[in-house]
N, C-alpha and C positions, 0 to 999 in steps of 0.2 A: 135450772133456769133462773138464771137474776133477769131481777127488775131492771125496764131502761132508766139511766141514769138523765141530770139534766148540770148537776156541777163539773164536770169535768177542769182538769187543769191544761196549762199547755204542757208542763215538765211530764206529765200521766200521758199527753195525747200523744209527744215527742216519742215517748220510752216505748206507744207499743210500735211508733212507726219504725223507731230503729232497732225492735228485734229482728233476731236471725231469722229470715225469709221464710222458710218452712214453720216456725213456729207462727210468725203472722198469723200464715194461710191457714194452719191450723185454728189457732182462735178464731178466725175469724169463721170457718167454716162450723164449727161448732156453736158459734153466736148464730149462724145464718139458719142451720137444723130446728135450732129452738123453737123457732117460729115462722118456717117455711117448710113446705116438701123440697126434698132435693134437686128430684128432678126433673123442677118444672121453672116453665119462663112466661110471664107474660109478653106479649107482642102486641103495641101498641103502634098509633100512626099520627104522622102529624101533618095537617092542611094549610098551607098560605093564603089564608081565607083577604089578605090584603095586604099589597107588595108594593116596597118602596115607600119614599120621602119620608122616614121616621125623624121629626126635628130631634130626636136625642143623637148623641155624638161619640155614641158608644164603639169604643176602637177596632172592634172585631165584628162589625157587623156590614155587611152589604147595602140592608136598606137603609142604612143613614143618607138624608140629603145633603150632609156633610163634607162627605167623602164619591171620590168618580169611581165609582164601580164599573158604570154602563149598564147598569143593571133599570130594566124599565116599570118603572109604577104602574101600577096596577089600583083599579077601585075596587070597591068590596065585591068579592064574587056573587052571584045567585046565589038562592035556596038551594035551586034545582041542581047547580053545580055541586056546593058539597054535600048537598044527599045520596051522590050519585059518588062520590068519593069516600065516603063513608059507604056505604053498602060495599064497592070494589075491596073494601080496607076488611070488612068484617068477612069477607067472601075469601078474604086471602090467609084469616086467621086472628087477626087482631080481634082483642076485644075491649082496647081502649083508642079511641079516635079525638085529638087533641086539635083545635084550632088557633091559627096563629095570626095578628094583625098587628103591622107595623103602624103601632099607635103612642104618642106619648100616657095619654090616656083617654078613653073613648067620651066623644061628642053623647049626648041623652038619644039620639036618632039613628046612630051609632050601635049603639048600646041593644036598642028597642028591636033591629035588625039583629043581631049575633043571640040575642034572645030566641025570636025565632029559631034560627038555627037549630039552638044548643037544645027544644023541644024537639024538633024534629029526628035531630039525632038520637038523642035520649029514646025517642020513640022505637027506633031498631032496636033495641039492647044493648047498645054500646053504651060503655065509661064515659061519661065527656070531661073533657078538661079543655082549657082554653087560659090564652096567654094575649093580652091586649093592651097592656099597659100601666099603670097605676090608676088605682080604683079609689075611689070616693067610700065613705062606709055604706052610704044608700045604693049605690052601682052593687056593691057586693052583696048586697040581702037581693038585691033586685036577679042575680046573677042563683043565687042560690032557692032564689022562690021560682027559677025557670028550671030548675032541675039540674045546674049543672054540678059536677059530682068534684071535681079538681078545680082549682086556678093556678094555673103556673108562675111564677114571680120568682125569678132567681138572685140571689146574690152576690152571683159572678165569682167573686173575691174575698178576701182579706180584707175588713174595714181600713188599714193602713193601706193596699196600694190601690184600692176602690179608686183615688184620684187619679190614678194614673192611665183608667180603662175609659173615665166618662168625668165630663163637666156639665153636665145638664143635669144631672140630677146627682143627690147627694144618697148616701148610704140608710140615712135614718127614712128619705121618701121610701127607700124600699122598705123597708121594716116595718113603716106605718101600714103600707100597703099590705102585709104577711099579717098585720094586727087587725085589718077590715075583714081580710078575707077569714081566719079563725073565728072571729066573733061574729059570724056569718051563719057561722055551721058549716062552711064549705072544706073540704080536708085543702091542705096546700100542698103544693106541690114547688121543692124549691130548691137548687142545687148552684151549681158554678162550672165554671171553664178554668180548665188546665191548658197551660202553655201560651201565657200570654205575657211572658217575662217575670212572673211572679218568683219568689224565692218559694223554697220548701217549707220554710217557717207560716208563708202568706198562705201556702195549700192546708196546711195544719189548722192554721187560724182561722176558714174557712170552713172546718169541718165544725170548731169548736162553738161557732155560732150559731150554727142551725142545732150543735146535738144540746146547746145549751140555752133552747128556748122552754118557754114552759112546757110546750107539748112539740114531740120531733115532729118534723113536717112527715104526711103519711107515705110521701113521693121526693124522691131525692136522685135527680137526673146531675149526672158528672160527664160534662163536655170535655173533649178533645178537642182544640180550637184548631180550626180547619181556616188555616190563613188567608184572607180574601185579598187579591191585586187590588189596590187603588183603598186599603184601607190603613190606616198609622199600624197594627199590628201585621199587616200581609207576608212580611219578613220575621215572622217571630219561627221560632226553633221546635222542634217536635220533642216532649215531653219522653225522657227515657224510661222504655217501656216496664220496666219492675218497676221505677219512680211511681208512674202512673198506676199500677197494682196497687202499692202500701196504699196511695189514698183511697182505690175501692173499700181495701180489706181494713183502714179505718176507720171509716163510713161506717161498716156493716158492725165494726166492734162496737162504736159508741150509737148506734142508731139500728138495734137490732130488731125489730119492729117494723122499718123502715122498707119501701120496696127502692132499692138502688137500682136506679137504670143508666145504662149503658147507652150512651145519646149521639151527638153529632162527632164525627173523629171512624167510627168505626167502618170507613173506607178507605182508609190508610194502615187501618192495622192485620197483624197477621190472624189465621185462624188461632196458632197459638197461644198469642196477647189475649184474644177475646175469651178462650176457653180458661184461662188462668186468669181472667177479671172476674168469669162467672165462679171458680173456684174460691176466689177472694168475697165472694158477695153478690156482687150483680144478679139482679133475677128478673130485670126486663131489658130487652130491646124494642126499638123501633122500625120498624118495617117499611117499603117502599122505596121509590127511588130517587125521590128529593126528602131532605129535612129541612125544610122554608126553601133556603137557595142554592144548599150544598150538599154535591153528591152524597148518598147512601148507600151500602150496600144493597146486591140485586135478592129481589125474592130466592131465587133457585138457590144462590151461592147461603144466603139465611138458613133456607131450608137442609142442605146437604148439610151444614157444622152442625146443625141443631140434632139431625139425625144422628150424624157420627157419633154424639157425642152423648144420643141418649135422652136428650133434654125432651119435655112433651110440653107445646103451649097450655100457659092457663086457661080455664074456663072460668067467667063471672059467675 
């Protein structure tokens, strides 16, 4: 068992992407034993605790008020709505339940509400993590003295074509953001989207910034961008399904430590794809039937691969 690394190079990250398939999966499944059971999965869920009009202008997203979706805004839900979504979520297997608000970054009143929340959740036994926007360094202590266990904050991309997904915000807000929440005490939770016209070099260089932070993030979700009508990306191309593999299975080389989930995209792929992503790495998914505004696969159908295939959800 080696140490996780944090220097990687791109020529080092290139080389194990371009070895011969079988050896990948072999590393990588050997990196994955080190420091996982085999075969297991956690199942996690994710709530749209507030939908719509996000002023960022992020190209693959729905709720931008940017972009005509038709998609309709929503205010911040009740308590009582996600406690009651959170219970259905842990009733159903999950044992991480993640909320999501379409916020550039959350108001103090804002804030003071998802607080709530995230005790009351916490209170069932579930993981919580949540995803609201960029945080202030006081919002993030304030978030991590409420018990919450994750903050989600993705990266999307490749610092080079980061311009090309979002002009509201730059690549270094996000990383300040990844810097509040760590020096918080809260683990992060922080990955990207495939298939948004990126090259393979931008998926590479994506992987190399998170495996090359001082500490990996402890949660590393890789989207399958699920093209939304009425959005600048709506028309982007489906990511070829091995392409998409090497970056699980170099995820899991340089970030073996790491729990790699398997995110939004996984209603378009085959049971095959997904069973050779979990071969490559992957050792969560997400359950339920929306992921914020875009289909997911169904409970039954989660349940029958998982069976066939052997896999046994995590327990906390």
């Amino acid at each position: 068992m080696t140490n996780p690394r944090h220097n990687w190079t791109l020529p080092e990250a290139q080389s194990l992407y371009e070895l011969p398939f079988l050896e990948l999966m072999y590393q990588a499944q050997t990196a994955h034993r080190a420091y996982f059971k085999s075969q297991t999965i956690q199942l996690a869920s994710l709530y749209n605790v507030k939908t719509g009009a996000c002023p960022e202008d992020c190209g693959y997203c729905a709720q931008s008020r940017h972009h005509n979706t038709n998609l309709k805004n929503e205010a911040l839900v009740s308590l009582e709505s996600t406690l009651e979504k959170a219970k259905e979520a842990k009733a159903n297997g999950a044992t991480r339940f993640c909320m999501g608000a379409a916020w550039r970054t959350p108001k103090d009143h804002q804030l003071n509400k998802m607080i709530e929340m995230i005790k009351e959740v916490k209170a069932l036994g579930l993981e919580t993590c949540a995803t609201l926007g960029m945080l202030t360094k006081d919002q993030a202590i304030a978030l991590k003295e409420a018990g919450l266990d994750f903050y989600n904050h993705n990266l999307d991309t490749s610092p080079n074509y980061y311009p090309k997904v979002t002009q509201t915000r730059t690549y270094d807000d996000r990383l300040e953001t990844l810097q509040h929440i760590r020096e918080s005490g809260m683990k992060v939770c922080c990955g990207g989207i495939l298939g948004m016209g990126e090259s393979e070099q931008d998926r590479i260089e994506l992987l190399l910034e998170l495996a090359n932070l001082p500490e990996h993030p402890e949660s590393v979700p890789i989207n399958h961008l699920e093209p939304i009508a009425g959005t600048p990306l709506g028309h982007s191309q489906k990511v070829p399904d091995l392409d998409f593999i090497r970056i699980i299975a170099l995820a899991r080389i340089m970030m073996p430590k790491t729990v790699i989930r398997l995110t939004a995209g996984r209603s378009r792929m085959s049971d095959t794809m997904q069973t050779l992503c979990f071969m490559a790495g992957a050792n969560s998914i997400f359950i339920g039937a929306k992921l914020l505004t875009v289909n997911n696969a169904s409970l039954n159908h989660d349940a029958h691969l998982l069976a066939s295939l052997g896999l046994q959800p995590d327990v906390i």
